[in-house]
C-alpha positions in Angstrom: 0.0 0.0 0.0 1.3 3.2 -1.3 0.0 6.5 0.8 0.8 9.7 -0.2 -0.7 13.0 1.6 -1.1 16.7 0.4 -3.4 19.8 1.5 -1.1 21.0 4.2 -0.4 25.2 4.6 -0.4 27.4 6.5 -3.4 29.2 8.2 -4.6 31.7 10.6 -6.3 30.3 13.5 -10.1 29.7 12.8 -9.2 28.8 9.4 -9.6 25.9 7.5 -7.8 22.9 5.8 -8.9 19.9 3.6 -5.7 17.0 3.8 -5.9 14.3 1.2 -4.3 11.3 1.0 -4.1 8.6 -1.8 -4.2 5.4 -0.8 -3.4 2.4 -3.6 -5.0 -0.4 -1.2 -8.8 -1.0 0.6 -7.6 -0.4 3.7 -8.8 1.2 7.0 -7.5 4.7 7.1 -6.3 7.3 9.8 -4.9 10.5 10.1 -2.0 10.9 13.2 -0.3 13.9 13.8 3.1 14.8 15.4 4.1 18.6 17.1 7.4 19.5 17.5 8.4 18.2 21.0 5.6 15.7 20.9 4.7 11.5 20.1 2.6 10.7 17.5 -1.0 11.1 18.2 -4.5 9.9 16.7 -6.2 12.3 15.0 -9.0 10.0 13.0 -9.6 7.0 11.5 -12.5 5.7 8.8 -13.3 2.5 7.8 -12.8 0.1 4.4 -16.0 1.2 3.4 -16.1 4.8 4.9 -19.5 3.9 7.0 -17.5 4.0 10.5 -15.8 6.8 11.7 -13.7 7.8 14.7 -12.1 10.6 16.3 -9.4 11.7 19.0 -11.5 13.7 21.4 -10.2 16.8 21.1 -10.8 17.1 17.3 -14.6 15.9 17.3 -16.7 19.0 15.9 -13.6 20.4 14.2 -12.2 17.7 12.2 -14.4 15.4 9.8 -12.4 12.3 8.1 -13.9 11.0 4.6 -13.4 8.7 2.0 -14.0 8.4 -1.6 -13.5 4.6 -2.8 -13.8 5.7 -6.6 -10.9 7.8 -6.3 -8.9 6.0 -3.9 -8.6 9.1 -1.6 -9.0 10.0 2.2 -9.7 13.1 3.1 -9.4 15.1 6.3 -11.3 18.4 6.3 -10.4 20.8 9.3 -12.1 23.6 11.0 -11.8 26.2 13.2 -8.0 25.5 13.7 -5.7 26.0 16.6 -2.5 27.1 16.9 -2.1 23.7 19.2 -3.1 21.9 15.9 0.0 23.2 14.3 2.1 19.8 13.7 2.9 17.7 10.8 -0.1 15.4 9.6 0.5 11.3 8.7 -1.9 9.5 7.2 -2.1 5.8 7.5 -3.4 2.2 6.6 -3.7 -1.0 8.7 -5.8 -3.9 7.8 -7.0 -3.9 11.5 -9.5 -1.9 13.1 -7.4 -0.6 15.9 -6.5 3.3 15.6 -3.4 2.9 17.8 0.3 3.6 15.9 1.7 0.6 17.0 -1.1 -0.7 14.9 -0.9 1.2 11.6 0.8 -1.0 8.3 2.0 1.1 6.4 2.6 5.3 6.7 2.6 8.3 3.8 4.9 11.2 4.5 3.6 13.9 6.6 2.2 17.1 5.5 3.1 20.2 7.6 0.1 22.1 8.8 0.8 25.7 10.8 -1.7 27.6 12.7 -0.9 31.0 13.3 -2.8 33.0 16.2 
């Protein structure tokens, strides 16, 4: 499975952000995200076909996670941004349904996301 992420900028806080990642395999998906300084963290995670979704806590509301099987693609649309959301975004595909990333198969490169306040 190939991955490979785009969509990052940079943005003003309250702003908004659409990441997309290309996936070559019918995998679950998920979004992580690491901040300078800080592990790895979930961010959100959809399933093979896209009907089950799931979120890190702090993102639900903000963040929605989406699939499109036709085009292969995953996409993460953020709103109302943070600075604290400033990191560098992963996405990710595992054949299991566990959203931990110890779990994850296989990994794109990131894509750098700044919030500026």
């Amino acid at each position: 499975v190939q991955l490979q992420a785009s969509g990052g900028g940079s943005v003003q806080a309250g702003g908004s952000l659409r990441l997309s990642c290309v996936a070559s395999g019918r995998t679950f998906m998920g979004w992580f995200r690491q901040a300078p300084g800080k592990e790895r963290e979930f961010v959100a995670g959809i399933s093979v076909g896209g009907g089950v979704t799931h979120y890190a806590d702090s993102m639900k509301g903000r963040f929605s996670i989406s699939r499109d099987s036709a085009k292969n693609t995953v996409y993460l649309q953020m709103n109302n941004l943070k600075p604290e959301d400033t990191a560098v975004y992963y996405c990710a595909a595992t054949y299991s349904s566990s959203w931990s990333v110890g779990a994850m198969d296989y990994w794109g490169r990131g894509t750098l996301v700044t919030v500026s306040s």
